[in-house]
N, C-alpha and C positions, 0 to 999 in steps of 0.2 A: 539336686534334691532327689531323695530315693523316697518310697510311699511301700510302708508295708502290706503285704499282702492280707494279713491276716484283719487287724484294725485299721487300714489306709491312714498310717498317723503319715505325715512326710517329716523328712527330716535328713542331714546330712550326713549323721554317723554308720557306722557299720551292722550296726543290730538296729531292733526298733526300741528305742525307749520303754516306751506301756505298758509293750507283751512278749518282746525277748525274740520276736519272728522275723522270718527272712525278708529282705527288702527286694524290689523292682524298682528298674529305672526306667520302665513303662506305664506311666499311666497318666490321667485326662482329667482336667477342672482340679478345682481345690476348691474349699469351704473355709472360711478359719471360724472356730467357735470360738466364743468368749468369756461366754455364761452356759454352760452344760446342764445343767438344770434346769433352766429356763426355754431354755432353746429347741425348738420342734424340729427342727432338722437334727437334731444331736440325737434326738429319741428315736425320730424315725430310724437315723443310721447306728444305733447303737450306740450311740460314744457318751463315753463316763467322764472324763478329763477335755478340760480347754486344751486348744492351740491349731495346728493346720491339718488337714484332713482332707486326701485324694477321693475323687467322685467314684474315679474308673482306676480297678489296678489289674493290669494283668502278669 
């Protein structure tokens, strides 16, 4: 799994999904959201779209 730098989506392709940005295969914890909208870790961290989402990317 690679976690984009830009929106930490993780994910295994070569681009990011979301936002077209470069991927790291360094980073730390995951979250997976389910309900974006609803979800106060989604807000806090920015995220617009469900699915898996790195803590730490470097």
């Amino acid at each position: 799994m690679k976690a984009c730098k830009n929106c930490h989506m993780l994910t295994e392709q070569d681009s990011c999904p979301n936002c077209n940005s470069a991927l790291s295969k360094e980073w730390q914890g995951y979250v997976i959201i389910i309900d974006h909208s609803r979800s106060k870790i989604a807000k806090k961290m920015n995220i617009n779209v469900n699915g898996k989402f790195a803590l730490k990317v470097r």
